[in-house]
C-alpha positions as CSV (number, residue, x, y, z in Angstrom):
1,X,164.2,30.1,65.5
2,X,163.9,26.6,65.4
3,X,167.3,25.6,64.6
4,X,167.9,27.7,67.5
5,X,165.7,25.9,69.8
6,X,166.6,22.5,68.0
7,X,170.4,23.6,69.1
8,X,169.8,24.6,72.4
9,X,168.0,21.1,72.8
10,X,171.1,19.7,71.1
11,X,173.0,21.4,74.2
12,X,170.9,20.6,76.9
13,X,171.5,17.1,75.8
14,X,174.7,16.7,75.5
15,X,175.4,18.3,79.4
16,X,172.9,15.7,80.2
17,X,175.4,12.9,77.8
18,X,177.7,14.4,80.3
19,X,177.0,14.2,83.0
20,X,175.8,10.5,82.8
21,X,179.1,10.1,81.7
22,X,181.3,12.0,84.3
23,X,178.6,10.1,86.9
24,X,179.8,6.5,85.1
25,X,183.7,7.4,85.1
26,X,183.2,8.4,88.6
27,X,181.5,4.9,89.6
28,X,184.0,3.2,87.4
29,X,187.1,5.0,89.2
30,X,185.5,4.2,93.2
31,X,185.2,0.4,92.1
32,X,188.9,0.5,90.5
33,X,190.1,2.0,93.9
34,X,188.1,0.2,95.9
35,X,189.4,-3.4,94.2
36,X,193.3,-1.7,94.4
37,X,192.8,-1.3,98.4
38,X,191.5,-4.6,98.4
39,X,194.5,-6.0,96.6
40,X,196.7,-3.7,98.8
41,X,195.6,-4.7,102.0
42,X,195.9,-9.0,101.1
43,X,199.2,-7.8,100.1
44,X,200.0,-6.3,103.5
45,X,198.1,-8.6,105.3
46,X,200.8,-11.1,103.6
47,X,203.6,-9.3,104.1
48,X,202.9,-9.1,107.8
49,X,202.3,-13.0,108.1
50,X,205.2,-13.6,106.5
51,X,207.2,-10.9,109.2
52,X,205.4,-12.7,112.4
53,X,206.4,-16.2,111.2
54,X,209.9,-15.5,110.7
55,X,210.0,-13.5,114.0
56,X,208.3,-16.6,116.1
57,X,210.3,-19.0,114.7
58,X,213.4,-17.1,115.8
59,X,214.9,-16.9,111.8
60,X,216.4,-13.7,112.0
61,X,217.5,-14.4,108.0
62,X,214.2,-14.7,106.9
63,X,213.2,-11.4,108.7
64,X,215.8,-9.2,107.1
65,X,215.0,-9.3,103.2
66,X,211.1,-8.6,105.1
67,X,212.0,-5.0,106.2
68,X,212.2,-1.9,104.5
69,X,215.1,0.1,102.8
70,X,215.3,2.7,105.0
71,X,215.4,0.5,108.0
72,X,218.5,-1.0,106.7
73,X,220.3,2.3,106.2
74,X,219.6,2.9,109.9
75,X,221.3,-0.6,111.3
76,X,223.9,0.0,108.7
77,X,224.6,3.6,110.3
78,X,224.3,1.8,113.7
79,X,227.2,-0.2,112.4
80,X,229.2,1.7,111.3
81,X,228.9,4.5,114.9
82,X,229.5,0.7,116.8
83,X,232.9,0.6,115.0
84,X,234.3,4.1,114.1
85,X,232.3,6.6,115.9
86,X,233.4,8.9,118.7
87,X,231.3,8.6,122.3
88,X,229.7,12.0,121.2
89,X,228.3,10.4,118.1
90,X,226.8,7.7,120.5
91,X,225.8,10.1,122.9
92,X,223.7,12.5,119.9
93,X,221.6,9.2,119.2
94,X,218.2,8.0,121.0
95,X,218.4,5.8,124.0
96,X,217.2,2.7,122.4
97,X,219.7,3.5,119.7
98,X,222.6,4.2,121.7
99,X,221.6,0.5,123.4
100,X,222.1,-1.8,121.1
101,X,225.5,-0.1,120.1
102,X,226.6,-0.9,123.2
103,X,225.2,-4.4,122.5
104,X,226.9,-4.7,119.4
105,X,230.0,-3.8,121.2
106,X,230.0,-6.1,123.9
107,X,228.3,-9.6,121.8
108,X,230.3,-9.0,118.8
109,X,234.1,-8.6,118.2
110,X,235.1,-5.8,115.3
111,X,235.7,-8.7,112.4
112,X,232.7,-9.6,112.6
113,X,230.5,-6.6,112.9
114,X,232.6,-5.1,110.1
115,X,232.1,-8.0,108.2
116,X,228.3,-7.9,108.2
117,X,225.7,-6.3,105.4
118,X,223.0,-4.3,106.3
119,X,220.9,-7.4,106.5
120,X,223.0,-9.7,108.2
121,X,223.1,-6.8,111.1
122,X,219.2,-6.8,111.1
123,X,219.3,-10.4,111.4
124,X,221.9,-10.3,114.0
125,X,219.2,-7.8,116.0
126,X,216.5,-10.7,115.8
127,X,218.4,-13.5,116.5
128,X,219.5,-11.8,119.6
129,X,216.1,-11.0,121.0
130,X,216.7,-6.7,120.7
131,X,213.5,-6.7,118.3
132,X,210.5,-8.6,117.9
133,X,209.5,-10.3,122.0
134,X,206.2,-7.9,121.2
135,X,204.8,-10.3,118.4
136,X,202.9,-13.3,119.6
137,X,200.8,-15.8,118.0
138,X,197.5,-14.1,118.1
139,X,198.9,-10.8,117.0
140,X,197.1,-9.0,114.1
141,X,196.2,-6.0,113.3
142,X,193.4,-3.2,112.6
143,X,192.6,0.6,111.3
144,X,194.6,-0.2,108.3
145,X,195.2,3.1,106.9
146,X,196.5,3.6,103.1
147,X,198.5,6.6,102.1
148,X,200.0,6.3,98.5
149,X,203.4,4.6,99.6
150,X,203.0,4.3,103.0
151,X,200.9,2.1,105.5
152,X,199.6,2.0,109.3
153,X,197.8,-0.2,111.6
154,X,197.3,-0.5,115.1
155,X,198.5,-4.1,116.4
156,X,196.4,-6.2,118.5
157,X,197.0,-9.1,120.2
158,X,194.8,-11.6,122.3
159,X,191.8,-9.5,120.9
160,X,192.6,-6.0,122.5
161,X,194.9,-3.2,121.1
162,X,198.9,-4.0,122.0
163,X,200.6,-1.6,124.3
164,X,198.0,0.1,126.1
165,X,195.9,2.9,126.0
166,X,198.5,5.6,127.4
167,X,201.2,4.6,124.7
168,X,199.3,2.6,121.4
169,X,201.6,0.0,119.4
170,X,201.4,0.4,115.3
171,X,202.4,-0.8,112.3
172,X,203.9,0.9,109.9
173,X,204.6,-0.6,106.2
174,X,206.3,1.3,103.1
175,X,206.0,0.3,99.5
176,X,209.8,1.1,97.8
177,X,210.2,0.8,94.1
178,X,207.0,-0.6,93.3
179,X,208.1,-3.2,95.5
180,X,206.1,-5.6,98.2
181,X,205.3,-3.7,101.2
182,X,207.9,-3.7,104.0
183,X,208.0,-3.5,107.4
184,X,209.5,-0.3,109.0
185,X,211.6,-0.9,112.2
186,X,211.7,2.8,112.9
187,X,208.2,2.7,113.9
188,X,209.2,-0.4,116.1
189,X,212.2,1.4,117.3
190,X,210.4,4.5,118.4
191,X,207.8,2.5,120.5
192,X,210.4,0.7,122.2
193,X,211.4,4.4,122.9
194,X,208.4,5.5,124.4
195,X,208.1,2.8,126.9
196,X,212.0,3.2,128.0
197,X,210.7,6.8,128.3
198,X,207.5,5.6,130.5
199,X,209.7,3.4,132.1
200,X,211.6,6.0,133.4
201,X,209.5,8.2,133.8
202,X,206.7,6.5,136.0
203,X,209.4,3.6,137.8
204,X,212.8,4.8,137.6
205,X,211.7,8.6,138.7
206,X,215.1,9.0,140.9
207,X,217.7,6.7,138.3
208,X,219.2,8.8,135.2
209,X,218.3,8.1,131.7
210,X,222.0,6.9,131.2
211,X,222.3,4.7,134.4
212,X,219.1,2.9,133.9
213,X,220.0,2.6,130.0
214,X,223.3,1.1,130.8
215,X,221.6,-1.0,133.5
216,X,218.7,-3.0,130.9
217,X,222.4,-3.4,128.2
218,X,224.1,-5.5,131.2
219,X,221.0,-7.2,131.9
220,X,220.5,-8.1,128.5
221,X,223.9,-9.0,127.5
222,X,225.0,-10.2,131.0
223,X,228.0,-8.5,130.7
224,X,229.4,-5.3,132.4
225,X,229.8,-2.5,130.3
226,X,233.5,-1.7,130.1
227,X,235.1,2.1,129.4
228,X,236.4,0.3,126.2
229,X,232.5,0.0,125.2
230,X,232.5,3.5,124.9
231,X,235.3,3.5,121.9
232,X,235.1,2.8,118.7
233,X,235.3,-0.7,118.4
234,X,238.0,-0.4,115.4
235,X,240.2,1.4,117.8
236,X,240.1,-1.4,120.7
237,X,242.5,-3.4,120.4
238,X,242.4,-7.2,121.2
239,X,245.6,-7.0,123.9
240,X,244.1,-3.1,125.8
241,X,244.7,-4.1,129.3
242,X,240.9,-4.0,131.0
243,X,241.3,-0.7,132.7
244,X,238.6,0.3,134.7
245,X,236.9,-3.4,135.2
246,X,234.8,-3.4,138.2
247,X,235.1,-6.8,140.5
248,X,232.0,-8.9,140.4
249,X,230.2,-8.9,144.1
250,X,229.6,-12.7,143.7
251,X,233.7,-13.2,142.8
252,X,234.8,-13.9,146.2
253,X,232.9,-16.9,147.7
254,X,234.6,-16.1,151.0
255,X,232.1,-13.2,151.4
256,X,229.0,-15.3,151.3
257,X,227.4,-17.5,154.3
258,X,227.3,-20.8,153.8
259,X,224.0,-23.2,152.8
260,X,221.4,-23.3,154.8
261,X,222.7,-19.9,156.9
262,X,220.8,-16.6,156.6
263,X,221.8,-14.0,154.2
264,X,223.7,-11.0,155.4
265,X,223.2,-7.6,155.0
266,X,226.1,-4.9,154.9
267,X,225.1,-1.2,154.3
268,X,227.2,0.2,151.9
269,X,225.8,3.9,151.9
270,X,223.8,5.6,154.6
271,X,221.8,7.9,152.5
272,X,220.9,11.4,152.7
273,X,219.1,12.5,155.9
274,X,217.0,12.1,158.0
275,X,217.8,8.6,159.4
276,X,215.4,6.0,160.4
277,X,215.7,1.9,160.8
278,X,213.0,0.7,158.1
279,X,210.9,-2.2,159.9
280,X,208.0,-4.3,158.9
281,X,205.3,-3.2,161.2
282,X,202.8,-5.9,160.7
283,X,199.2,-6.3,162.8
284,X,197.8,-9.6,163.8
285,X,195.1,-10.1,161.1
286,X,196.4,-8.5,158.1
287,X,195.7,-9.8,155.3
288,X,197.2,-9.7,151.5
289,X,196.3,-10.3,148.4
290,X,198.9,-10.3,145.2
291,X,199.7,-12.3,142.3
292,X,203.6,-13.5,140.9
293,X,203.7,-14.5,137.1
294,X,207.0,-15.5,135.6
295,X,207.8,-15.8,131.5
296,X,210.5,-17.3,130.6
297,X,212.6,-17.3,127.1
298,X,215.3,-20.5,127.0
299,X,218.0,-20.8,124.3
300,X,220.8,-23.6,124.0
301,X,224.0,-23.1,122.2
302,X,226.7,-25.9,121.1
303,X,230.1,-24.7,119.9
304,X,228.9,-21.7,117.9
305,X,225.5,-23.2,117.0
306,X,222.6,-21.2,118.5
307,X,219.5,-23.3,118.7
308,X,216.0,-21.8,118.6
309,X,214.7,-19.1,121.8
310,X,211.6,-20.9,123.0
311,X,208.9,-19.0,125.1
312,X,207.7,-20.6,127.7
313,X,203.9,-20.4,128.7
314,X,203.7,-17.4,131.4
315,X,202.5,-18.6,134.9
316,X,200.4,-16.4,137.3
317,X,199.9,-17.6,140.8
318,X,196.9,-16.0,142.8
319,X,198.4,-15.9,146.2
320,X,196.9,-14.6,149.5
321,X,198.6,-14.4,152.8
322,X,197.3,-13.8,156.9
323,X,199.5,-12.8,159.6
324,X,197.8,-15.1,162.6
325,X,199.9,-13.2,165.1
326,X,202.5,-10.3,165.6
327,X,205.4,-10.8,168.7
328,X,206.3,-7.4,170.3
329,X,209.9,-8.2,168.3
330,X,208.5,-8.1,164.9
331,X,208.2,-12.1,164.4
332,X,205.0,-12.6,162.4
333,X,203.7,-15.8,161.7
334,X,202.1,-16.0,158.4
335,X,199.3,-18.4,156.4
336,X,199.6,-18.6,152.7
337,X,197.5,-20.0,150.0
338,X,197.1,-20.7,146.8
339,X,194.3,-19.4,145.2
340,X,194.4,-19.6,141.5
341,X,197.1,-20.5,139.0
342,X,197.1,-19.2,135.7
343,X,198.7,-20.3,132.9
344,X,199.1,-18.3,129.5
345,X,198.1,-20.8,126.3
346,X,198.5,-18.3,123.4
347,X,201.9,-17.4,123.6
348,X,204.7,-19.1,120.9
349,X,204.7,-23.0,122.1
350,X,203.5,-25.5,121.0
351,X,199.7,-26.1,122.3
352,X,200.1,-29.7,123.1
353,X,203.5,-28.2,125.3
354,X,200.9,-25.7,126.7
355,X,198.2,-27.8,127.7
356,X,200.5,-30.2,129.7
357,X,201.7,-27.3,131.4
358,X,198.2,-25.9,132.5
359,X,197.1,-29.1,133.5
360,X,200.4,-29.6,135.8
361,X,200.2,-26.3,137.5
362,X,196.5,-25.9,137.9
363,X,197.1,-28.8,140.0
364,X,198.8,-26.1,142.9
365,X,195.5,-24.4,143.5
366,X,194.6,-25.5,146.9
367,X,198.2,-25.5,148.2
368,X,198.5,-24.2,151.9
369,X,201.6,-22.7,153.5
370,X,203.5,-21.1,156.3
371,X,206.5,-19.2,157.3
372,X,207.5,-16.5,160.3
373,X,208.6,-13.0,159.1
374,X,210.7,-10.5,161.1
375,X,210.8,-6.7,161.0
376,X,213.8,-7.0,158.7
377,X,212.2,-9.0,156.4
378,X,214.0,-12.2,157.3
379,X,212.1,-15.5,156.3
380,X,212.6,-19.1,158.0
381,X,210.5,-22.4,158.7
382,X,208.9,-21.5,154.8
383,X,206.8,-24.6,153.5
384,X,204.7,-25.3,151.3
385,X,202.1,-28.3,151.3
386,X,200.9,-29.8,148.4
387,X,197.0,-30.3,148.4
388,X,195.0,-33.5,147.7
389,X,194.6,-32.6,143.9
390,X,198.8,-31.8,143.6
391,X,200.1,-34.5,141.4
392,X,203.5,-35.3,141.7
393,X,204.5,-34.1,138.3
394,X,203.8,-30.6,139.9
395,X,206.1,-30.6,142.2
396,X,209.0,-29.8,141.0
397,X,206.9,-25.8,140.0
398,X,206.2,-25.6,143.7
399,X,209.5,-26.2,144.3
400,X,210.4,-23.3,142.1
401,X,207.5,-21.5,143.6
402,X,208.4,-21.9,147.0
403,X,212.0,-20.0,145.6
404,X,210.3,-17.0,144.1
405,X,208.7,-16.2,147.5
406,X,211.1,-16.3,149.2
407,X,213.6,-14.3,146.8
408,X,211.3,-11.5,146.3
409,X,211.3,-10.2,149.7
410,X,214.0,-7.3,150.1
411,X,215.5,-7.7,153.7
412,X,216.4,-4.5,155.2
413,X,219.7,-3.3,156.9
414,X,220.3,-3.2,160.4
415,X,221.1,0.6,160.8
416,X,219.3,3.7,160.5
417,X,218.9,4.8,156.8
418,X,217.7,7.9,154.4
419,X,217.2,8.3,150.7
420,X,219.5,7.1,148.2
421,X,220.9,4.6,151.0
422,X,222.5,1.4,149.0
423,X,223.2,-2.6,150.5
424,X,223.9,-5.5,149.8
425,X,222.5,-8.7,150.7
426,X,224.5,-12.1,150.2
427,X,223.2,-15.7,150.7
428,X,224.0,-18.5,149.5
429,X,221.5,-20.4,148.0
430,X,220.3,-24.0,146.0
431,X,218.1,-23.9,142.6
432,X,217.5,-26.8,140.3
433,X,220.2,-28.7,142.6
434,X,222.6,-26.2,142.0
435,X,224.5,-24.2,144.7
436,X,224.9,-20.6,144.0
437,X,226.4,-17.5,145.7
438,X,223.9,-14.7,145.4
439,X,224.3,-10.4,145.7
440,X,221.6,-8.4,145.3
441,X,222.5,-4.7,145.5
442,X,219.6,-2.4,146.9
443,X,219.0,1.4,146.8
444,X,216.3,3.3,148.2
445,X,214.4,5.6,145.6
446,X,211.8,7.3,147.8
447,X,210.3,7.1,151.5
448,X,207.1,8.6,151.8
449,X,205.9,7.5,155.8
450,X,205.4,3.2,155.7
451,X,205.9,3.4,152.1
452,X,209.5,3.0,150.4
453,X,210.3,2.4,146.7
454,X,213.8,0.6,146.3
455,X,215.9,-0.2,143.0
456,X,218.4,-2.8,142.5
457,X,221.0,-5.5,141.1
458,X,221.3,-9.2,141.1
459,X,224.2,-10.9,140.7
460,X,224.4,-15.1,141.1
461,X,227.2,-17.5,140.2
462,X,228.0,-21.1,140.4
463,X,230.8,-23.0,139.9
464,X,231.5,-26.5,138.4
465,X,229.2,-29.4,139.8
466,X,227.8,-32.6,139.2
467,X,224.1,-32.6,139.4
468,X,222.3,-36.2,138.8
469,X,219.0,-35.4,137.0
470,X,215.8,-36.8,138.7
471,X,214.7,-40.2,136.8
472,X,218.5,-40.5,135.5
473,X,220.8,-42.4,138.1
474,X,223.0,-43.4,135.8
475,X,223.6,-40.4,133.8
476,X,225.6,-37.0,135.6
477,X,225.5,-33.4,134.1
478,X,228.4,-30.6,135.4
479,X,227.7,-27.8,135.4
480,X,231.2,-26.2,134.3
481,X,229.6,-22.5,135.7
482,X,226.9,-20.2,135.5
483,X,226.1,-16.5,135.6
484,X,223.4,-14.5,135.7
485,X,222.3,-10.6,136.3
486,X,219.0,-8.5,136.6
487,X,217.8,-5.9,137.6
488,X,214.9,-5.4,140.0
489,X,212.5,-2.7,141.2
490,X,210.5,-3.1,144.6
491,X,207.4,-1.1,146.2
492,X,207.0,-1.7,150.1
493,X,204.3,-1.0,152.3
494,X,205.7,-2.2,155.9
495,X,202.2,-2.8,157.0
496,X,202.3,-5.5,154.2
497,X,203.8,-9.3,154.5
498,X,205.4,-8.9,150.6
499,X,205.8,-6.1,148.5
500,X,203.2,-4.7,147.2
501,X,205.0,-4.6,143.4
502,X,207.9,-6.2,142.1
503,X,209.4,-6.1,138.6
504,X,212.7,-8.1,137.8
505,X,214.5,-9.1,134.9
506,X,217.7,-11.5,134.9
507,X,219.4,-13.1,132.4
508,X,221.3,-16.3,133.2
509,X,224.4,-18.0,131.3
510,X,224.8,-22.2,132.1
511,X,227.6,-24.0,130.6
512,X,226.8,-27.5,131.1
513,X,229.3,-30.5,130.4
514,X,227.8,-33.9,130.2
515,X,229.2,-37.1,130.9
516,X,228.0,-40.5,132.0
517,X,228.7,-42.7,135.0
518,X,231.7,-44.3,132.7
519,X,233.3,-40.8,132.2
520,X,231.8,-40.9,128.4
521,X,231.6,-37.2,127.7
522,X,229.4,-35.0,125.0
523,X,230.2,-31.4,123.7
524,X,229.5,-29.0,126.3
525,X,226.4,-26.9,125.6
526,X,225.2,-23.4,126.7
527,X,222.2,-22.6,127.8
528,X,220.5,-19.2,128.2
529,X,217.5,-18.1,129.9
530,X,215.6,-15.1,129.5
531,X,213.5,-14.5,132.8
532,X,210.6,-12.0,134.2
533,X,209.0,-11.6,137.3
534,X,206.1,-9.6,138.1
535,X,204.5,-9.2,141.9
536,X,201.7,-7.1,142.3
537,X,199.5,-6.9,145.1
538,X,197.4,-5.1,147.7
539,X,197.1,-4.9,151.6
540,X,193.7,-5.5,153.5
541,X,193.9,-4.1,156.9
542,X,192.7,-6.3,159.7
């Protein structure tokens, strides 16, 4: 009996051995885990500094051996559809997707896309601005998640989540091979397609998913897209005749009015009924409130040397205008000022670049104007007078200021007009002393009483001129040519001076030849800019 009890107590304390024991390995297991998600996250945390440096500094090299394995098989199966696949292998792939095939096809010849690894096509994609404009200086990340293999985060920039609340951005890393962890493009890919599907949704309501696809690839690229784009590029042949090339509405400088005339407007479609002439119907007192920021990427080339893609600072000018009276014809004389200027410090520059900047523009605030509308959306007598803060540096951005208000205002045909109605306005116009012929192509989306939504196409081109640069009287830069295209969208309310929102996007090409006043000439040089305007404002009736 006592053995028995003595081995029951025995029992009883070896379940309590036990389960100290199970309670220790659990402990011991939870600090083991907890010190491996430590070490995981420093390694992703480094793997993800080591991705936004490489993408800032424009080294699409250093970003490729960065990604993951399975992002590589993708751009090498995007490769291989750019050169040998049939349209309905383009057409089966995701919009974003089918885009930069078309890109591939139109920046690269067939040698040298065939020619590239997997890698060198992902670098290709960064060096060319497809992938990566998203990441910024302040960019970071939180809500690190870690599943076996596979990581997620939600990005953050300037302090807040990235991408809104309707459409989040993440990150997504994956560990191959007991490997570093690498970032995965697919998750980048299918964001970018969730915003062209927002885009299209909420902007581009009455535009097709392949027209306004086809329209951000000519944008981009600055080149029409060609029915040979559409073939494999291993069966285009170097001598095809260009079949199917549509003319250029800047190539016949005949068309256009001359400097310093105003722009004309010819109405290529009517539109669907009914008919009406849109007019600005604006009331003496109205007043308007709305703000214009432009960003700006630049990028030089020599021969077939890129340089770097520097991002300029984005600017934001706080703008409100009065009408001070209304004529029975339409003419509206209108007050402007300048209330605010903005500039954005924590993008890519360099802060000392930054802080020149802000102190230049901030200068503007204070700035009056004038100018005299009509109902058709004409502009004259606009000027712009610097206040007594306005240093002289600063005028050369209120030069370029003056230009974006009076290029973002659609003028309206002459005849009576219905939905899907299409112009086109030309003009003839002077930026950065440089005389350029100018078609914007405009098609109404919806009309809905005094408001009207319109969608649309810029064209400019210059030809070969000598420009002297301020400060260098010796010293004259050609300008062999220059071409740029955009797109735009505009939101009118005709009871409103400006639009009430306007988004464009243009991309320009400048090849510029220099030479001094002894004919001593350098190698030409390229240069590309990237550039976005935003307007967005709101009416106060009188």
């Amino acid at each position: 009996m006592q053995e028995g009890r003595g081995g029951s107590i025995d029992l009883i304390r070896m379940s309590h051995c036990r389960s100290r024991f199970v309670a220790i390995l659990a402990v011991t297991v939870s600090l083991a885990g907890g010190c491996s998600q430590k070490r995981e996250r420093e390694r992703i945390e480094a793997s993800f500094e080591s991705y936004k440096d490489a993408v800032l500094s424009k080294n699409g090299t250093a970003v490729a051996p960065l990604v993951s394995e399975e992002s590589l098989r993708h751009y090498d199966r995007l490769r291989e559809i750019a050169l040998t696949d049939q349209s309905s292998e383009l057409d089966a792939l995701q919009w974003v997707d089918q885009m930069q095939v078309l890109m591939f096809r139109q920046l690269l010849t067939a040698q040298e896309l065939g020619a590239m690894s997997p890698r060198e096509v992902v670098a290709f994609v960064f060096d060319s601005n497809m992938l990566g404009k998203d990441l910024e200086r302040t960019s970071t990340f939180d809500q690190l998640e870690i599943e076996g293999d596979v990581a997620t985060a939600r990005h953050v920039a300037r302090g807040v989540p990235a991408g809104g609340p309707k459409r989040e951005a993440r990150f997504r890393w994956v560990k191959e091979n007991d490997k570093e962890w690498s970032i995965d493009l697919l998750e980048a890919i299918a964001l970018i397609q969730g915003h062209f599907d927002d885009t299209h949704r909420l902007d581009f309501p009455d535009m097709s998913e392949e027209k306004l696809a086809h329209a951000i690839v000519e944008t981009f690229t600055q080149q029409r897209l060609q029915p040979s784009h559409f073939r494999p590029m291993m069966a285009v042949s170097a001598d095809d005749p260009p079949d199917g090339t549509e003319r250029s509405l800047t190539a016949d400088g005949e068309a256009f009015p001359a400097l310093g005339s105003r722009p004309v407007v010819e109405l290529l479609e009517a539109g669907d009924p009914p008919h009406r002439a849109l007019r600005w119907n604006l009331r003496k007192g109205t007043e308007q409130r709305f703000e214009i920021t432009t960003s700006t990427d630049a990028r030089s080339r020599v021969g077939d040397r890129f340089g770097p893609t520097r991002r300029s600072p984005s600017m934001t000018y706080e703008v409100i205008v009065h009408a001070r009276n209304a004529r029975p014809d339409g003419r509206t004389e209108l007050e402007l000022s300048i209330e605010n200027v903005r500039v954005d410090a924590d993008q890519p520059v360099p802060t000392q670049l930054a802080a020149q900047l802000k102190g230049m523009v901030e200068s503007l605030c204070g700035v009056q104007g004038t100018l005299t509308t009509d109902a058709r959306g004409f502009l004259d007598n606009l000027v712009l007078r610097p206040s007594p803060h306005t240093g002289d540096r600063a005028k050369p951005v209120l030069t370029l200021l003056k230009d974006s208000i009076g290029r973002i205002q659609p003028r309206l045909p002459e005849e009576a007009i219905g939905q899907n109605a299409k112009w086109v306005i030309r003009e003839t116009i002077k930026e950065a002393g440089v005389t350029a012929v100018r078609a914007s192509t405009y098609e109404v989306a919806a009309i809905d009483g005094s408001r009207v939504d319109l969608v649309g196409t810029i064209e400019q081109s210059a030809q070969g001129q000598a420009v002297r640069p301020v400060g260098a009287p010796k010293r004259l830069v050609e300008v062999a040519d220059s071409q740029s295209r955009g797109i735009i969208e505009a939101k009118l309310d005709l009871a409103s001076p400006f639009p009430t929102l306007v988004r464009s996007r243009s991309a320009l090409t400048m090849r510029i030849d220099k030479r001094s006043a002894d004919d001593t000439t350098r190698p030409s040089s390229t240069l590309l800019l990237d550039t976005e305007i935003t307007v967005d404002g709101k009416r106060e009736s009188p």
